[in-house]
C-alpha positions in Angstrom: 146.8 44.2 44.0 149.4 41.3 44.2 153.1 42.4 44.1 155.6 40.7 41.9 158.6 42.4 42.7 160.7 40.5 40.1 158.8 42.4 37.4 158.8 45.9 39.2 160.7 48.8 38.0 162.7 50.6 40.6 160.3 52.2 43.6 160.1 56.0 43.9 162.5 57.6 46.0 160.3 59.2 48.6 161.0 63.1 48.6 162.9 65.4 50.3 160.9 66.7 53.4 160.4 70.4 53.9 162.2 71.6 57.2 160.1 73.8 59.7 161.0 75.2 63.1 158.7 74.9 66.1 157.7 78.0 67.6 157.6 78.2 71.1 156.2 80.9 74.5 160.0 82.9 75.0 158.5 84.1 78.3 158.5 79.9 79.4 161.3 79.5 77.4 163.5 82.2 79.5 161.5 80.8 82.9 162.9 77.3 82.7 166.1 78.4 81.6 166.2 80.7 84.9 165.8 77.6 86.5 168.6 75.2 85.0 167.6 73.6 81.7 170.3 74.3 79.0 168.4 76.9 76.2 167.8 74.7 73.6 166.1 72.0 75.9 164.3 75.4 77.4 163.3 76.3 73.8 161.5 72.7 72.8 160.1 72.4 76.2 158.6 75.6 76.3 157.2 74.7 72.8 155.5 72.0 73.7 153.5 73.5 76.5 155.5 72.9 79.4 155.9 75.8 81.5 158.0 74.7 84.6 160.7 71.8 85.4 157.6 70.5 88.0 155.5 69.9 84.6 157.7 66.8 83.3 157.4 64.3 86.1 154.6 65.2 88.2 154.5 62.9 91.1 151.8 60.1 91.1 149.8 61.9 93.5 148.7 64.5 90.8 147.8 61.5 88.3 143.6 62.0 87.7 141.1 60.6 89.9 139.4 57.0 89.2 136.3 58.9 90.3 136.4 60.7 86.8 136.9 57.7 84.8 133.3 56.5 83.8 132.2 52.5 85.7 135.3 52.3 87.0 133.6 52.5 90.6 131.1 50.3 89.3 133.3 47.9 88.0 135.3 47.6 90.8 132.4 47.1 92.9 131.5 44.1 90.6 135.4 42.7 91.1 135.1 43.4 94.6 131.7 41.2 95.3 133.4 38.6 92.6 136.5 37.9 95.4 134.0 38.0 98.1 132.4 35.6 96.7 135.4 33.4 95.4 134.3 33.3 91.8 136.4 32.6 88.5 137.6 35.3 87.0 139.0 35.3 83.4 141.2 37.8 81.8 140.3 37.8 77.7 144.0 40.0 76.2 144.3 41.6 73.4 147.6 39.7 71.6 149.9 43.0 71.3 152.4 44.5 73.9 149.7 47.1 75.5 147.1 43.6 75.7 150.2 41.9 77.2 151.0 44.0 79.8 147.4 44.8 81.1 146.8 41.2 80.9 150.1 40.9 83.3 149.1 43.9 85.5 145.3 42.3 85.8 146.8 39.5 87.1 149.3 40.4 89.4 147.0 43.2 90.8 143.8 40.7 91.3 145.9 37.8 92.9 147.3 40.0 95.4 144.0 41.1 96.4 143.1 37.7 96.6 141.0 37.3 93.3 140.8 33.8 91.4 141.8 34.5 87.8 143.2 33.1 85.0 143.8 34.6 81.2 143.1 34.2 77.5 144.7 35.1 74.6 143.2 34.6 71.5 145.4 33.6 68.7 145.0 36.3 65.8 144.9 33.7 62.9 142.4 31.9 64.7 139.8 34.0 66.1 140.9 37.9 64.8 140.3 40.6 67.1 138.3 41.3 70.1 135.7 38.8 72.2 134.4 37.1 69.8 131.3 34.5 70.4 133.8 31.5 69.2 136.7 32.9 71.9 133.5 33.4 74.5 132.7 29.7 73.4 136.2 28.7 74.2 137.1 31.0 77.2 133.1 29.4 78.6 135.3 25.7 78.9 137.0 26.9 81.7 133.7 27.4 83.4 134.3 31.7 84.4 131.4 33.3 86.7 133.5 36.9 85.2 135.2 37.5 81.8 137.8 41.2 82.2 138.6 42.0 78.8 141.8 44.1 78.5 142.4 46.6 76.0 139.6 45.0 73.6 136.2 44.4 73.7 134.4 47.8 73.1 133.0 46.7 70.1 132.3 43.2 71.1 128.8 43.3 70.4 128.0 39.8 69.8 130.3 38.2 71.8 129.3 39.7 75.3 125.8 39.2 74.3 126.9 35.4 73.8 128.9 35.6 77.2 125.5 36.8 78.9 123.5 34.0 77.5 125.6 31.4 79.0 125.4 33.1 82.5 129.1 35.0 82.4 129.2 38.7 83.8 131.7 40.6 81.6 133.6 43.4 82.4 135.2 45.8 79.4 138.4 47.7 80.0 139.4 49.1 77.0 141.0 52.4 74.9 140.0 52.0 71.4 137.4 54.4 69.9 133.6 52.9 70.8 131.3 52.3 67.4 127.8 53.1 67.0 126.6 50.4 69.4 128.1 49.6 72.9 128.3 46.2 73.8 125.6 45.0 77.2 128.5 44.3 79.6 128.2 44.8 83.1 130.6 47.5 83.4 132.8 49.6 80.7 135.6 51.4 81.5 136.8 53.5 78.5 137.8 56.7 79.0 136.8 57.5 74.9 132.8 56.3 75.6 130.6 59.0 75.4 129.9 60.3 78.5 133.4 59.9 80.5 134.9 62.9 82.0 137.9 61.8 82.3 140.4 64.1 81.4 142.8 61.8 79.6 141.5 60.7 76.6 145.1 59.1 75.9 145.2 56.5 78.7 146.3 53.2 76.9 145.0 49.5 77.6 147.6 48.6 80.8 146.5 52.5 82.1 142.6 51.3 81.8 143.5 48.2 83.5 145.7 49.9 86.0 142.9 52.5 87.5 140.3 50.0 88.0 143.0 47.4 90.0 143.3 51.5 92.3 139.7 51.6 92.2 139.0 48.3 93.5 141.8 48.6 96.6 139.9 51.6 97.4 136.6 49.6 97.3 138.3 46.5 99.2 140.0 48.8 101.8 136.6 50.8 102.4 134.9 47.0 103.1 137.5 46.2 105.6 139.6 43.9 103.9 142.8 46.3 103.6 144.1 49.2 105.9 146.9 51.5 104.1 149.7 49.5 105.9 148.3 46.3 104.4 146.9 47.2 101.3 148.9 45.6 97.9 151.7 48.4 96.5 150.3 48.6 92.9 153.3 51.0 92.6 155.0 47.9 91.9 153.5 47.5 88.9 154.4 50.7 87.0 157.2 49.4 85.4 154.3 47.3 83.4 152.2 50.2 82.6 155.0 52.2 81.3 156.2 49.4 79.1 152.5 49.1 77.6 151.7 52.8 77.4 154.8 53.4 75.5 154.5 50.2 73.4 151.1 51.5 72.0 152.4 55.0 71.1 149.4 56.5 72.4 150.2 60.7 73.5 151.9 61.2 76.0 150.2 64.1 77.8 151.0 65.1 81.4 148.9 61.6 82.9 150.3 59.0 80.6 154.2 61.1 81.3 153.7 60.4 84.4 152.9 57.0 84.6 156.0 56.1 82.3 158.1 58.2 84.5 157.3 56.5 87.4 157.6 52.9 85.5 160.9 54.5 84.4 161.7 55.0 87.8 161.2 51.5 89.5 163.4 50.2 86.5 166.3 52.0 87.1 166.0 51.8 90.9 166.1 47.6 89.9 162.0 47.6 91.2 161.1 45.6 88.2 159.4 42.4 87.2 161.6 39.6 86.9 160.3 39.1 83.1 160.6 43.0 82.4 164.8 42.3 83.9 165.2 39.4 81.5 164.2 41.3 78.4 166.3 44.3 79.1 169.0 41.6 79.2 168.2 39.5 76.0 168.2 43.1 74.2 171.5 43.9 75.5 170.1 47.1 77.1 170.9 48.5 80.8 168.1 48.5 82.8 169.8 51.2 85.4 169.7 53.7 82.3 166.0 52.8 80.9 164.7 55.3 78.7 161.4 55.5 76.7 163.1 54.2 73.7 164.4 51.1 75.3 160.8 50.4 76.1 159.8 51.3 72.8 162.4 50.1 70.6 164.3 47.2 72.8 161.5 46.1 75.0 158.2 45.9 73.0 159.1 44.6 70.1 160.4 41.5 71.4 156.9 40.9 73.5 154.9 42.0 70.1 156.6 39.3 68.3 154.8 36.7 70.3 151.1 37.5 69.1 152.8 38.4 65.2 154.0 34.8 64.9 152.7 32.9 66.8 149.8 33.8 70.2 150.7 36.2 73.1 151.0 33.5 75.7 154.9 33.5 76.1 155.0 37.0 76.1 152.2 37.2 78.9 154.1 34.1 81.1 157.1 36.1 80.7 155.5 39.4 82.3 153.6 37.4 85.0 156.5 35.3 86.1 157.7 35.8 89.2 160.8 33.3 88.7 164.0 34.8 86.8 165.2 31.5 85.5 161.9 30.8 83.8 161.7 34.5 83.0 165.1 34.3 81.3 163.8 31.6 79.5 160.8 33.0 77.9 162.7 36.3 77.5 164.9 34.2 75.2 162.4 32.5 73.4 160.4 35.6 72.3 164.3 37.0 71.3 164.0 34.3 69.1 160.6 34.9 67.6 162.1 38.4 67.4 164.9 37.6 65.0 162.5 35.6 63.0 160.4 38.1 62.8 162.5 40.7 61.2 163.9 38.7 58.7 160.4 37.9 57.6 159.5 41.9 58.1 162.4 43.1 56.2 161.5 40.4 53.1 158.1 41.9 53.5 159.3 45.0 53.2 161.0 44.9 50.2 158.1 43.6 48.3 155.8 46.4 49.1 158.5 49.2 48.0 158.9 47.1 44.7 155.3 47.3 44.1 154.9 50.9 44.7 155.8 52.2 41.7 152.6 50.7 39.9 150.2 52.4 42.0 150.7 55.5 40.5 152.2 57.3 44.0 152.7 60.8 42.3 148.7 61.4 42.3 147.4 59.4 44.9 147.0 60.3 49.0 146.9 56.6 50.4 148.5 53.3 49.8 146.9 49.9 49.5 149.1 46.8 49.4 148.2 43.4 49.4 150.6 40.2 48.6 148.8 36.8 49.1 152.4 35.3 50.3 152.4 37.7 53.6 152.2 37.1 56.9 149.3 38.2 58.6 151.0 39.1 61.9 153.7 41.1 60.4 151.5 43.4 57.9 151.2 46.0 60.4 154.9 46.8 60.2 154.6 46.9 56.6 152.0 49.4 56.5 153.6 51.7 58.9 157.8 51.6 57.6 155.6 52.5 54.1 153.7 55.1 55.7 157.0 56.6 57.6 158.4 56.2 54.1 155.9 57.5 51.7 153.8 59.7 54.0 150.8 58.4 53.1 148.0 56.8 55.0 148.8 52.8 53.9 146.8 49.5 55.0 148.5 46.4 54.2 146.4 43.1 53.7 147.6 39.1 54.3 145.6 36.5 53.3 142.9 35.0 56.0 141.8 31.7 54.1 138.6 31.4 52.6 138.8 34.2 50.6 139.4 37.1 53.0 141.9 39.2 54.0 142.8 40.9 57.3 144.7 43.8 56.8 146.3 46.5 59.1 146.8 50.3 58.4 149.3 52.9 60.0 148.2 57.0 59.2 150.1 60.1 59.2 149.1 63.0 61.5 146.2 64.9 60.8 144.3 61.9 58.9 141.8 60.0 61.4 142.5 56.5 60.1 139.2 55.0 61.9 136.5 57.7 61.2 138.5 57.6 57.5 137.6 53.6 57.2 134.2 54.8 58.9 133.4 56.5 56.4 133.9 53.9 53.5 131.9 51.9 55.0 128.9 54.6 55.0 129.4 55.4 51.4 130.1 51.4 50.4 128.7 49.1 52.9 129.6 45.8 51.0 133.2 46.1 50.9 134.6 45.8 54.9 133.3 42.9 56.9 134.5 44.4 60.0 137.1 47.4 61.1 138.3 48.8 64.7 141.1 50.9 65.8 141.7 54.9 66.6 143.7 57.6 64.8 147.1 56.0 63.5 146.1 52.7 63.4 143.2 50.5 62.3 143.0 47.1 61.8 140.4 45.5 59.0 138.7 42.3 57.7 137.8 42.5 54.2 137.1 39.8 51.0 139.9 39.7 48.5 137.4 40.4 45.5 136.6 43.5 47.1 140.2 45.1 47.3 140.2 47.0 43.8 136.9 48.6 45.1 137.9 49.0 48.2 141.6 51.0 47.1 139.5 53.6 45.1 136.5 54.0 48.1 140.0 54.4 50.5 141.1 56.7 48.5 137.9 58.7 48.1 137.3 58.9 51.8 141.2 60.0 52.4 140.8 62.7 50.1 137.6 63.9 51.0 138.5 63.4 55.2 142.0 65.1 55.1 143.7 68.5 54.1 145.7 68.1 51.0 148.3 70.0 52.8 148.9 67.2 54.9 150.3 65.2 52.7 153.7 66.8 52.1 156.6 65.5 53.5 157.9 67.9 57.0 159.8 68.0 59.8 159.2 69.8 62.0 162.3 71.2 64.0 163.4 72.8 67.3 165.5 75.5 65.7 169.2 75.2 64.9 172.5 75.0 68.0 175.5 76.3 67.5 178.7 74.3 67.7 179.1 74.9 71.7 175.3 74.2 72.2 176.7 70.4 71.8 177.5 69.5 74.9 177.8 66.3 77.5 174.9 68.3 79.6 172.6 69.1 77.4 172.5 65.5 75.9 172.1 64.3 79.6 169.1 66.9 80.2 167.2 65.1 76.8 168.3 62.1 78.3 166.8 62.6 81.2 163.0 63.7 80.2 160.1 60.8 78.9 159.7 61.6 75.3 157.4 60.0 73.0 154.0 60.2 71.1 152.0 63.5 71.3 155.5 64.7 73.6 157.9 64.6 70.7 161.8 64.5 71.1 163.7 67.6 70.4 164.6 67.7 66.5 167.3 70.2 65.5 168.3 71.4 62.0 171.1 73.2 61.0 173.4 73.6 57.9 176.7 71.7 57.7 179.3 71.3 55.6 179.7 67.1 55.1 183.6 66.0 55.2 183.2 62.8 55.4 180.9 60.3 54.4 180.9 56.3 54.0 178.5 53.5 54.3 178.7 50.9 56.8 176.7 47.2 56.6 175.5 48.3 53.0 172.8 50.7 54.7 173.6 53.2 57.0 175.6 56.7 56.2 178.6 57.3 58.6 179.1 61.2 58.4 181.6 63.8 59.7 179.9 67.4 59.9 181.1 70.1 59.9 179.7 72.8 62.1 181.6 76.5 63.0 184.9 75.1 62.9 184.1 71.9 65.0 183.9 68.3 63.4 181.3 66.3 64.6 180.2 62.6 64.1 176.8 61.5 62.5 175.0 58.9 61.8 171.7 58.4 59.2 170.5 54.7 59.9 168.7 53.0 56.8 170.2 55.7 54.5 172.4 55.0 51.7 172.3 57.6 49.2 175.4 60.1 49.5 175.0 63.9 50.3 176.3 66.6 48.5 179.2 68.7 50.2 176.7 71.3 52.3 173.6 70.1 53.0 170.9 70.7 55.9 169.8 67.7 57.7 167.5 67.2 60.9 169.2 65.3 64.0 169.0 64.5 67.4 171.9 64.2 70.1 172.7 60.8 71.3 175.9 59.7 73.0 177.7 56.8 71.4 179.1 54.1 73.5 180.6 52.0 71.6 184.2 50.7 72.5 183.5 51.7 76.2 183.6 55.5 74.8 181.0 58.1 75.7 180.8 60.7 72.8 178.7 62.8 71.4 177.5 61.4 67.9 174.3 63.3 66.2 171.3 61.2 64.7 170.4 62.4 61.1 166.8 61.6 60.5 166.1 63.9 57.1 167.4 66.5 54.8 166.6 69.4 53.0 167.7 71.4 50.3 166.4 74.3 51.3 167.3 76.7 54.3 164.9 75.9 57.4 161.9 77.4 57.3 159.7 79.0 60.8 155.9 77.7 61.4 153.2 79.7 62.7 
C-alpha cells in the first residue's frame, strides 16, 4: 500500500504492555550472592542460567574448538596452499556492520600471514544481496585465483556456480540460515549447515570469519611457517569481532560473551584499531569505559550508515586503516552519513505510523508497509522502530526500479521471520523473487503488483506459524528493588557484565508514586519518582504522553553524567496499569 500521511487519521497508540517477572534457580541465586554480586544482580543472573561469577567472562581459552566447526580445517587448508602459492585472494562483504567487520578482520588476519588479498563490497542498490553472477562478473576484473565471502553467500547458488566457470575457487563463510540447496564452493564454513557440530549456532559473520583466520595459523604453524613466538596475535583483533557480533544482535550465549568481553577488553585497555579509536571519538563516547551498548548504539550505527546510503567501502577503509589521521577522517565522514541518515529515518518513520491506522492493526498479526518515496537502505529501520512499536512482525518495502521492490523485515520473539517468508513462498510461489535472512530479520525482493497478495499470504503464514499469545505486548521483568537496592555498586556490577541479545539486561518494575513530570526537546518524559520515601530521577526517552500520579513502569539503572555529575538516574522503558505479574 502507498502511504499518504497527509490524509491519515491519527495512528493507534500502541498498548500498554503487561508486566511479568522472571523467575529464576534461588539455590544460584543465593550462590553468587555468597560470592559478591549485589541480590538483585544475583537474582537476574541466576535467571538467566548463570550459575557462578566464572560463567560471565570465560577466558578465551574455553571459547569452542575450530575442530567442531564444519570445513573450517578444510578451508583453511585451501587458504593455506592459496599463500603458498601467492595467489589473489578476494574478500566479497556483505554491506552491514557484522560484513564490515569480518571484511576488516579477513584482512588484517590474511595479510599478516602473508596472504595477497583485496575486498569487495557490493553496493545494495546495485547488485542486492549476496554473490551474485553480475558481482562474480565484476569482482572476476580483478583477475582472483580465490573469492572469501564474509557473512553472505550461503545461498549464492548461481553466483559461485558462475565463479567456478571462470576458473575462481570460492570459499563461503557465513551465519545466515542455508536454503534448500547449498551452493558448490570449495569450502563452507557455517556453523547453521546441516551437519555442523558446532555448539554455537549464534556465532555471527566477523565470529565465522574469525575461527577460520585461528584455523589457518594452526594449519600455517603445523607447515612450518610460524612457531608460537612468531605466529600473528589474532587477539588483536577482538575488538573487531566484538563490534560485529554485537552490531548484528545475534544471542549472546557463553561463546559469543566471550568474544565481546574480550573485544571489550582490548578497548578499554586502549588495544584497539585505530578506525574502532576514531569512532568512539566522533560519537563522543569513552573508549576506557566501552560497554556493549556503545558498540551497539554509538559504534555500529555510524559503520551501518555507510552500506544504507551509500556502499560499505568507507566504513571498511575506516576498520582496516592502520593510520589515525586517515582513520579520523573516515570516522568523520560516516558521522556524517550518520546524521543524514537519521533525519531521512525519522521522516521515514513518521510516514509509516501515519499509515498504520488504515491497515486495520486491531485484527491483524503483521505489518506490511510500502511508500514508493523511501529509501531502500534505510527501510530496515522502519520495519524494526514499527515492530518495537506495534509488536508485530513488520517488512517494509522501497522501491528497486523496474517495477520491484526490496523490502526488509524485523520479527518479534517467538515468530521465525525466515521459515515464516518460507513458507509463503510454498503456499504462493509467484509472489517473492527471492528472500534470505534468520529469525528477526529477513530481507526480500518482490514485484510491486504483487504486494496486496503478498500482505494477505504474510499474514496467513504469521498466523498459521506463530502462537497467538505472542502477540501481546510484555515485559518481561527482574522483580522489583527497594529504595536502598539503588545504589552506586550495584549500577557498577550491571555495568560491568556484557549484556545483549539472547543475554538480556536486567529490567526492574516496581510501583511509584510520579512527583514530577515534564517534557524536554518536545519528546522525552523527565520524571521524579517516588519510591519508600526516597526521590529518584527518571528518564522515558521517545515518550511524551503524561503519567497519572502512581503508576508502575519498567526501568533499568544508569548513571547520569551530565554536568561532570555521577548520579543515579533510572531508564523507564514501559508501563503498566496493573500490579506486576510472576511467569512460570
Amino acid at each position: 500500500m502507498t502511504l499518504n500521511p497527509s490524509s491519515r487519521g491519527p495512528a493507534p497508540a500502541p498498548s500498554e504492555p503487561m508486566l511479568f517477572e522472571r523467575p529464576y534457580d534461588t539455590a544460584a541465586a543465593g550462590r553468587l550472592a555468597a560470592a559478591g554480586l549485589p541480590a538483585p544482580l544475583a537474582r537476574a543472573l541466576a535467571a538467566r542460567g548463570v550459575v557462578s561469577p566464572a560463567d560471565l567472562a570465560p577466558p578465551l581459552g574455553e571459547l569452542h574448538a575450530p575442530a567442531l566447526l564444519a570445513q573450517c580445517q578444510r578451508a583453511a587448508s585451501l587458504l593455506a596452499d592459496a599463500i603458498a602459492r601467492r595467489q589473489r585472494l578476494l574478500i566479497v562483504a556483505d554491506y552491514d556492520c557484522d560484513g564490515a567487520t569480518a571484511c576488516a578482520v579477513g584482512l588484517r588476519g590474511l595479510r599478516a600471514m602473508g596472504a595477497d588479498v583485496d575486498y569487495l563490497v557490493p553496493n545494495r542498490f546495485e547488485f542486492g544481496y549476496g554473490l551474485t553472477p553480475e558481482l562474480v562478473e565484476l569482482a572476476a576484473r580483478r583477475h582472483p585465483d580465490w573469492i572469501i565471502t564474509v557473512d553472505n553467500g550461503v545461498a549464492s547458488v548461481d553466483g559461485v556456480e558462475r565463479a567456478n566457470a571462470l576458473g575462481i575457487g570460492v570459499v563461503i563463510t557465513d551465519h545466515h540460515l542455508p536454503g534448500d540447496r547449498l551452493p558448490p564452493a570449495r569450502a563452507i564454513v557455517n556453523p547453521n549447515q546441516l551437519g555442523c557440530a558446532f555448539p554455537s549456532k549464534n556465532l555471527a559473520g566477523v565470529g565465522v570469519m574469525f575461527y577460520v583466520l585461528t584455523a589457518l595459523r594452526a594449519e600455517l604453524r603445523s607447515r612450518g611457517r610460524f612457531d608460537q613466538a612468531t605466529q600473528p596475535r589474532l587477539n588483536s583483533l577482538l575488538d573487531l569481532v566484538a563490534l560485529g557480533t554485537v552490531a548484528d544482535l545475534v544471542r549472546l550465549d557463553r561463546n559469543n560473551r566471550t568474544l565481546v568481553a574480550a573485544g571489550l577488553q582490548n578497548i578499554r585497555r586502549g588495544r584497539l584499531q585505530p578506525g574502532v579509536a576514531a569512532l568512539f571519538q566522533v560519537a563522543g563516547r569513552s573508549a576506557m569505559q566501552a560497554r556493549a551498548e556503545d558498540l551497539g548504539f554509538s559504534i555500529a550505527p555510524r559503520i551501518n550508515a555507510a552500506g544504507r546510503l551509500t556502499d560499505m567501502t568507507v566504513g571498511i577503509e575506516c576498520l582496516a586503516c592502520d593510520e589515525p589521521d586517515r582513520a579520523l577522517d573516515l570516522a568523520r565522514q560516516l558521522d556524517r552519513l550518520n546524521q543524514e541518515r537519521r533525519q531521512i529515518e525519522a521522516q521515514m518513520q513518521l510516514d509509516a505510523i501515519a499509515g498504520i491506522d488504515e491497515l486495520g492493526f486491531g485484527e491483524r498479526r503483521s505489518i506490511v508497509l510500502y511508500d514508493p518515496q523511501w529509501h531502500q537502505g534505510i527501510v530496515g529501520l522502519v520495519a524494526s522502530r514499527i515492530k518495537d512499536r506495534y509488536h508485530r512482525p513488520t517488512i517494509a518495502f522501497a522501491a528497486a526500479g523496474e517495477g520491484l521492490m526490496r523490502g526488509s523485515g524485523r520479527s518479534i520473539e517467538g515468530v521465525h521471520l525466515r521459515d515464516t517468508l518460507d513458507q509463503v513462498t510454498k503456499a504462493e510461489p509467484e509472489l517473492i523473487e527471492r528472500f534470505g535472512g534468520h529469525a528477526m530479520a529477513a530481507g526480500l525482493t518482490m514485484r510491486q503488483a504483487h504486494l496486496a497478495a503478498f500482505k494477505d499470504a504474510f499474514e496467513a503464514a504469521t498466523r498459521a506459524c506463530a502462537d497467538p499469545a505472542l502477540f501481546t505486548r510484555s515485559l518481561v521483568t527482574d522483580g522489583a528493588l527497594t529504595a536502598t537496592d539503588i545504589r552506586p555498586d550495584l549500577v557498577d556490577a550491571l555495568d560491568s557484565i556484557v549484556w545483549g541479545q539472547g543475554f538480556a539486561e536486567p529490567l526492574f518494575a516496581n510501583q511509584f508514586d510520579v512527583l514530577e513530570q515534564r517534557l524536554v526537546q518536545d519528546r522525552h518524559l523527565q520524571l521524579t519518582l517516588g519510591l519508600d520515601q526516597r526521590r529518584l530521577p527518571a528518564i522515558w526517552f521517545g515518550h511524551s504522553e503524561s503519567l497519572p500520579a502512581r503508576a508502575c513502569l519498567a526501568y533499568r539503572l544508569k548513571f547520569d553524567t551530565f554536568g561532570g555529575l555521577r548520579r543515579i538516574r533510572l531508564q523507564v522503558v514501559g508501563a503498566a496499569g496493573d500490579p506486576v505479574g510472576v511467569t512460570g
